[in-house]
C-alpha positions as CSV (number, residue, x, y, z in Angstrom):
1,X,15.5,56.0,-1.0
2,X,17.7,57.0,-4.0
3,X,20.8,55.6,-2.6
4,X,18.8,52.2,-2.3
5,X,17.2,52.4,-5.7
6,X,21.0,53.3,-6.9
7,X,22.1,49.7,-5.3
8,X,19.4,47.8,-6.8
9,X,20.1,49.5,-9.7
10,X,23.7,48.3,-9.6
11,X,22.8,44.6,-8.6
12,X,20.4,44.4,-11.5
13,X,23.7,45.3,-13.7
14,X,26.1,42.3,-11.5
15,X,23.1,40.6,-12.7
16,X,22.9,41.1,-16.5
17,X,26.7,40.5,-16.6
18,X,26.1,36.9,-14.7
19,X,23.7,35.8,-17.4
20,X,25.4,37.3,-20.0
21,X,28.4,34.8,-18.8
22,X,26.0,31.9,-18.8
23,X,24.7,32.7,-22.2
24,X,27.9,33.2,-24.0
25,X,29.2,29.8,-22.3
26,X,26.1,27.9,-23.5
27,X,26.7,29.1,-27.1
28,X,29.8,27.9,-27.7
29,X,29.6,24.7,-26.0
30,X,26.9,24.3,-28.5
31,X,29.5,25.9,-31.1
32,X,32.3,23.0,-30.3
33,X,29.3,20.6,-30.4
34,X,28.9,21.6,-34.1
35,X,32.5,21.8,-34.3
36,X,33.4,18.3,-33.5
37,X,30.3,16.7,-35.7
38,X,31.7,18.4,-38.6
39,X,35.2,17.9,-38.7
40,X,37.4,15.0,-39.3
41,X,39.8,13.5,-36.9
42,X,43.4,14.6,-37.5
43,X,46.1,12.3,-38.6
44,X,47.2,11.1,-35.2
45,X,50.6,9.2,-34.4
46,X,49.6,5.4,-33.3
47,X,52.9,4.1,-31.9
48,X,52.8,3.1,-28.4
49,X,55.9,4.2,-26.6
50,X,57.2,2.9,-23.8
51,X,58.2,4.3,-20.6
52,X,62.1,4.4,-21.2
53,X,61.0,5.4,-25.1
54,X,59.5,8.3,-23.6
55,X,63.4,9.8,-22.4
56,X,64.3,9.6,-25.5
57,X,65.8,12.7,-26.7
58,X,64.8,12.7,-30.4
59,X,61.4,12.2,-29.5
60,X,59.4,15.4,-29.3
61,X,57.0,15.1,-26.6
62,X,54.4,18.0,-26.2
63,X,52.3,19.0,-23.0
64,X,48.7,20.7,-23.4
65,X,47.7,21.8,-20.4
66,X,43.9,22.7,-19.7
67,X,42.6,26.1,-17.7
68,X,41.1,25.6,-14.1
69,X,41.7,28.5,-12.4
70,X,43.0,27.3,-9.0
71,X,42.4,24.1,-10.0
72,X,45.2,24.3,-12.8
73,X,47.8,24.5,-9.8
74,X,47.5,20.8,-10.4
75,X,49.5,21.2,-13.4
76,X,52.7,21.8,-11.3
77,X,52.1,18.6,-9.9
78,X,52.2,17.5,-13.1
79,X,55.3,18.9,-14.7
80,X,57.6,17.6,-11.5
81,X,56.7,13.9,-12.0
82,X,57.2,14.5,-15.7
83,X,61.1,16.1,-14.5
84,X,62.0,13.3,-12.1
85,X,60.9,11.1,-14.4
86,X,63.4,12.0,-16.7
87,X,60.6,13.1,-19.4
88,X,61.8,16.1,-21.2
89,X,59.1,19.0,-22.7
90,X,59.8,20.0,-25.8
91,X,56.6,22.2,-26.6
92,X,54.0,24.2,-24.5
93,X,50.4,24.8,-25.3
94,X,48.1,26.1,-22.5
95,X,44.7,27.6,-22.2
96,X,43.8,30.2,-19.1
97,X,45.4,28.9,-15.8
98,X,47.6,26.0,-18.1
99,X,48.8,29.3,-20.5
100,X,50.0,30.5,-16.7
101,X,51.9,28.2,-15.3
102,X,53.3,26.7,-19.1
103,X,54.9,29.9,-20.1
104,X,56.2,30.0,-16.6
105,X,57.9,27.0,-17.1
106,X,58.7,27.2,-20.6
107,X,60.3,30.5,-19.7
108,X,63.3,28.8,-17.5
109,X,61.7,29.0,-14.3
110,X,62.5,25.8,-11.9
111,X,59.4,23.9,-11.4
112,X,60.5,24.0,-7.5
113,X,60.2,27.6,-7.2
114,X,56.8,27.6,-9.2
115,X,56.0,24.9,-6.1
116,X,56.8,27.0,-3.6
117,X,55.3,30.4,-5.4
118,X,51.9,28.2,-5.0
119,X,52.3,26.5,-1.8
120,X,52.9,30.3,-0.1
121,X,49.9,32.0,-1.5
122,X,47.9,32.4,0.8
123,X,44.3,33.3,1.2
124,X,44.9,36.7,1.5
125,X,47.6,37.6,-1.2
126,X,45.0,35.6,-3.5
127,X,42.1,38.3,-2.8
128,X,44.8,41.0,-3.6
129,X,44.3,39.8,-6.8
130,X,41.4,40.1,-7.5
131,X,40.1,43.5,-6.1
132,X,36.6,44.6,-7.4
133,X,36.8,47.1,-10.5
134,X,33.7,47.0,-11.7
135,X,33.6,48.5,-15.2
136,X,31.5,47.5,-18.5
137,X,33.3,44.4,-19.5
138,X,34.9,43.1,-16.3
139,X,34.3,42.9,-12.2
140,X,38.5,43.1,-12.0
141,X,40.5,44.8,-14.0
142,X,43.3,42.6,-14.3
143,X,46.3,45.4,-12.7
144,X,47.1,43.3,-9.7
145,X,47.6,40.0,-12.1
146,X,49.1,42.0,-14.5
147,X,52.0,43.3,-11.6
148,X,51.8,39.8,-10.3
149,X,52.5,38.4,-13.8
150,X,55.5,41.0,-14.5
151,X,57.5,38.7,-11.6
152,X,57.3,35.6,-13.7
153,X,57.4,37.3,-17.1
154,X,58.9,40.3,-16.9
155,X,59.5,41.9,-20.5
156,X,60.4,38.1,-22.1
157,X,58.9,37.3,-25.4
158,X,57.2,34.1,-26.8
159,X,59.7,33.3,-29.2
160,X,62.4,34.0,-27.1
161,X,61.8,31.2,-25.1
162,X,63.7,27.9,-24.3
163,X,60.4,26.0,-24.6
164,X,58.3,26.9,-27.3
165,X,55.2,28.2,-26.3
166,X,51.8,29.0,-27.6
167,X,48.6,30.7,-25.3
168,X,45.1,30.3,-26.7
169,X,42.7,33.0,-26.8
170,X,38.7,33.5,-27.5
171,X,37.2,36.5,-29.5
172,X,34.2,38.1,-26.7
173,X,32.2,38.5,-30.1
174,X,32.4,35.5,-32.5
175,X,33.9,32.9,-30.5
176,X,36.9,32.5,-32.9
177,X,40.2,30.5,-31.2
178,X,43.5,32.5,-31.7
179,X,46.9,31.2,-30.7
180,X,49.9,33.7,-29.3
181,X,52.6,32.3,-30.0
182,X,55.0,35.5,-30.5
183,X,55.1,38.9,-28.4
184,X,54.8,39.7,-24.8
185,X,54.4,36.5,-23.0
186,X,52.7,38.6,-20.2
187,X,50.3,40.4,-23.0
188,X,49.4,36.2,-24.0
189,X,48.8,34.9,-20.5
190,X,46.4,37.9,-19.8
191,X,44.4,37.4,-22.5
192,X,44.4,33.9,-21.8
193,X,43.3,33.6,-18.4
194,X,40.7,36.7,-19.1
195,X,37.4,34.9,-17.6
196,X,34.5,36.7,-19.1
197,X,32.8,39.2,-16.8
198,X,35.4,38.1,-13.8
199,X,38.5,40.1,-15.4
200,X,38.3,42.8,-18.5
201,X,38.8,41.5,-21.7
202,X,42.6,42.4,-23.1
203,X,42.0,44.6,-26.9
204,X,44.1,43.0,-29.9
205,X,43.4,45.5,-32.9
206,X,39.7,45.6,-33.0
207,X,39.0,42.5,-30.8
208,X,38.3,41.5,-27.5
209,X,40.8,38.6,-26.2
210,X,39.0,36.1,-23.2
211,X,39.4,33.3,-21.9
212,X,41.2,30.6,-24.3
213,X,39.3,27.3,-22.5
214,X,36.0,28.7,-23.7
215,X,36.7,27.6,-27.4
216,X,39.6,25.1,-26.6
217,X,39.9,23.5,-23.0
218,X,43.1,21.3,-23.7
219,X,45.1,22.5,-26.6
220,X,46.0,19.3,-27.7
221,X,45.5,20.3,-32.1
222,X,47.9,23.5,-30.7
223,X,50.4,21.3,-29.4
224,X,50.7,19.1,-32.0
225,X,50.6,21.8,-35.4
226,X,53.4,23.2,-33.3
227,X,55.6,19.7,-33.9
228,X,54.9,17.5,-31.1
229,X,55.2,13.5,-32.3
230,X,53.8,12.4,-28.5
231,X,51.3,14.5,-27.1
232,X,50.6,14.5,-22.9
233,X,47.2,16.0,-22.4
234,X,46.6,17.5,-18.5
235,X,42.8,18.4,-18.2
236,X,42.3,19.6,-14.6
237,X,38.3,20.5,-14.7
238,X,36.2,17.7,-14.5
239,X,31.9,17.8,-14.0
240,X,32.0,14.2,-13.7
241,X,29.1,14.2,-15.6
242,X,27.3,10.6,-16.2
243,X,27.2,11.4,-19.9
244,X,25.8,8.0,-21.0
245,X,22.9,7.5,-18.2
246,X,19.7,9.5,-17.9
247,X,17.8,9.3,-14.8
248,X,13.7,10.0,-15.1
249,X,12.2,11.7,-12.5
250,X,8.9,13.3,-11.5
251,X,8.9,16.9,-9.5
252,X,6.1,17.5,-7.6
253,X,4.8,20.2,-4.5
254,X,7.4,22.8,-5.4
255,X,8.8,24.4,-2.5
256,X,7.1,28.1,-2.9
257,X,9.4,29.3,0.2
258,X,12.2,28.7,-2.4
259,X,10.7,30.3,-5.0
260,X,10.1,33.4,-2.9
261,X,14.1,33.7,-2.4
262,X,14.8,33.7,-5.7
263,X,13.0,37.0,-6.6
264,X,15.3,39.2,-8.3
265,X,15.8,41.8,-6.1
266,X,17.0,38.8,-3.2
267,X,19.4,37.4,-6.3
268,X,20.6,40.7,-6.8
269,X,21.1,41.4,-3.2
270,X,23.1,37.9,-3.3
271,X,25.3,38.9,-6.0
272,X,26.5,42.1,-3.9
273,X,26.8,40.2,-0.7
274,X,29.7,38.0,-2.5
275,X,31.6,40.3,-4.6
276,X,31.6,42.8,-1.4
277,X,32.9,40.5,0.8
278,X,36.5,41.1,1.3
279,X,37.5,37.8,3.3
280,X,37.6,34.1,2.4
281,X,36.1,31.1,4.5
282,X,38.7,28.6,4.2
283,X,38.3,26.8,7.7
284,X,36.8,23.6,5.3
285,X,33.6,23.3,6.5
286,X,30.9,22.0,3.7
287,X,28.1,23.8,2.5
288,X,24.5,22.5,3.9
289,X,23.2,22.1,0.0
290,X,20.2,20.3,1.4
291,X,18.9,24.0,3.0
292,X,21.2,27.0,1.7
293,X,20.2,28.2,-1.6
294,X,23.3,28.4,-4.4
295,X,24.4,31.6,-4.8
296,X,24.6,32.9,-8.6
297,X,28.7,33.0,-8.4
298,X,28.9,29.6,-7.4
299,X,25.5,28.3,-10.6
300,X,28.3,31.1,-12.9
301,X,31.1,28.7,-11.9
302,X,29.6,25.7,-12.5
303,X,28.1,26.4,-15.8
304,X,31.6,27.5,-17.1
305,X,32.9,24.4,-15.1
306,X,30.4,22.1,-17.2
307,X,30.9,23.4,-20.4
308,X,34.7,23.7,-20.6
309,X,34.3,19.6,-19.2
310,X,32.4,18.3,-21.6
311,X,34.1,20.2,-24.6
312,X,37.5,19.1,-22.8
313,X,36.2,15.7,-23.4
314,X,35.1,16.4,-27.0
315,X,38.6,17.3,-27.8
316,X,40.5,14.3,-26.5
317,X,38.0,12.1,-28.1
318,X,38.6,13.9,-31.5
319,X,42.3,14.9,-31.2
320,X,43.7,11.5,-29.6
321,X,46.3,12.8,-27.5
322,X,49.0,9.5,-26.8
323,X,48.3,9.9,-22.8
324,X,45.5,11.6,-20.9
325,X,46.3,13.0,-17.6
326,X,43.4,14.0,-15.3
327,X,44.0,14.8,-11.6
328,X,41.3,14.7,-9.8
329,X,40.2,18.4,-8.3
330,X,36.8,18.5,-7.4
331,X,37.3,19.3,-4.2
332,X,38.7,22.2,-5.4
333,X,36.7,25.7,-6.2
334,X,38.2,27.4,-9.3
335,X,39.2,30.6,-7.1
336,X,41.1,28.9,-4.1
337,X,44.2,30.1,-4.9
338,X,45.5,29.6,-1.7
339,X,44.9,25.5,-2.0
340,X,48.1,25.3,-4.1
341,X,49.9,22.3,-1.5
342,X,46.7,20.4,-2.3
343,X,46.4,21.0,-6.0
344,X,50.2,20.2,-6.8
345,X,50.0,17.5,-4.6
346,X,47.5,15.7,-6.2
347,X,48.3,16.4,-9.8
348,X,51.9,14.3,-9.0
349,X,49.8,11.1,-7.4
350,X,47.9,11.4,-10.5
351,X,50.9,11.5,-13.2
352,X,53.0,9.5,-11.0
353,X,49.9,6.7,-11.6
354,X,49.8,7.3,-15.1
355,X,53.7,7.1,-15.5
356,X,53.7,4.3,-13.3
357,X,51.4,2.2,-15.8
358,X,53.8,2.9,-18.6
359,X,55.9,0.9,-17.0
């Protein structure tokens, strides 16, 4: 009996992380709301340059790329039709999973080798990485990204890069946006891609470091205070929300067998179930949303998913990036790491498209 009042004690905990991660997304999307009401729109460069303008050296063409988790591996994609079309980078911005793969990049490494790092992950090196450590700020603790970073990174600094690069990252407590842009490059792309609740938070004097696409989704003002005259914007998350239509509807004879399974102890339960399970069903079969209930990881990722959309949104309405990039990943989850073919492959149909307009 203690050892099952110990579990439930432990699920109740999973728990009060969970909604801790839905609260703390909720206020700052109403902080950015706020934000953007208040502030004026930056002076923004109006030329309209044409495709061959584009390969122009003494241009300076910036890339903000937006977080995604597995989605981001879209962003790859991305940055090879940018090469073979003969577009050069000449700044980096990137928030969580963009942070990743842009400081690979702007640290030398090929874009085809960062291809074929993805397209080989597999489902099972991607749960290596993210083994349970359950502690007070984080379900992982971030060691096996951390040794998995040091073979892109190694000991390389920001500003010893060949592309200039800058990481956003969120204070846990006040919401504040900070930009790396000197040090470890490793240090930067951890706190970066720090997820509340899914990975600890990374310390920074007497601060906790998260997740950079809470406060700023696409970097776009980053990318262009760094010196950027044309600014390409890649935002990889997308609720596809119908911002500008409301439907009206009446609920009536609520299901009470439903309500029964979402008693706290069955949530709880739930909660363990998923973070215990040490195997990933990737045979592609769709979820039966009509009768299975969401689990709590999956209403977690959606919420941040929603919120990091619609202030992505916010952003390139207010920052006017010169060209929008947006592959379309919804049929990707944020933690299918091992969908990287998929995810690479569509974010080059999607810039090839864009590119392809230029024209």
């Amino acid at each position: 009996m203690t050892h099952l009042n110990n579990n439930f004690g432990n699920n109740i905990k999973k728990l009060i992380l969970f909604l801790f991660c839905f609260i703390f997304t909720t206020n700052t999307y109403l902080e950015a709301v706020n934000f953007t009401q208040n502030k004026k729109s930056p002076k923004v460069n109006k030329a309209n340059y044409t495709y061959d303008q584009l390969k122009d050296n003494n241009l300076k063409i910036g890339l903000a790329l937006s977080g995604g988790a597995a989605k981001g591996l879209a962003h790859i994609g991305v940055i090879k039709a940018l090469e073979e079309a003969g577009i050069k980078i000449d700044y980096i911005a990137g928030s969580s999973m963009g942070a990743l793969v842009g400081a690979a990049y702007a640290s030398g490494i090929p874009i085809d080798t960062l291809e074929k790092i993805a397209i080989n992950t597999d489902w099972k090196t991607s749960m290596k990485l993210f083994v349970p450590g359950l502690s007070t700020s984080g379900l992982i603790n971030g060691k096996k990204v951390e040794e998995f970073l040091y073979k892109f990174y190694d000991d390389k600094r920001i500003e010893d890069l060949p592309i200039p690069f800058a990481a956003t990252a969120s204070d846990i407590d006040t919401g504040k946006l900070y930009v790396i842009n000197k040090g470890s490059l490793l240090n930067a792309v951890r706190a970066s891609i720090s997820i509340p609740i899914v990975f600890t938070p990374v310390k920074y004097k007497d601060m906790l470091l998260v997740d950079g696409g809470l406060v700023d989704p696409v970097p776009i003002d980053v990318v262009r205070e760094m010196g950027a005259d044309y600014i390409i914007a890649v935002h990889v998350i997308h609720a596809m929300l119908s911002s500008d239509e409301k439907e009206y509807i009446e609920i009536v004879n609520s299901d009470s067998s439903r309500e029964r399974q979402f008693t706290l102890k069955n949530i709880a339960n739930k909660i363990s179930e998923y973070i215990d399970k040490d195997t990933v069903e990737a045979d592609g079969k769709e979820h039966d949303k009509q009768n299975q209930v969401p689990k709590i990881i999956e209403i977690s990722q959606n919420t941040l998913r929603i919120v990091q959309d619609v202030i992505a949104q916010l952003q390139i309405e207010l920052y006017k990036p010169d060209l929008v990039i947006e592959p379309d990943t919804r049929n990707i989850n944020l933690y299918e790491f091992y969908r990287g073919k998929d995810a690479i492959e569509i974010g080059y149909k999607e810039a090839m498209k864009v590119l392809g307009n230029l024209k």
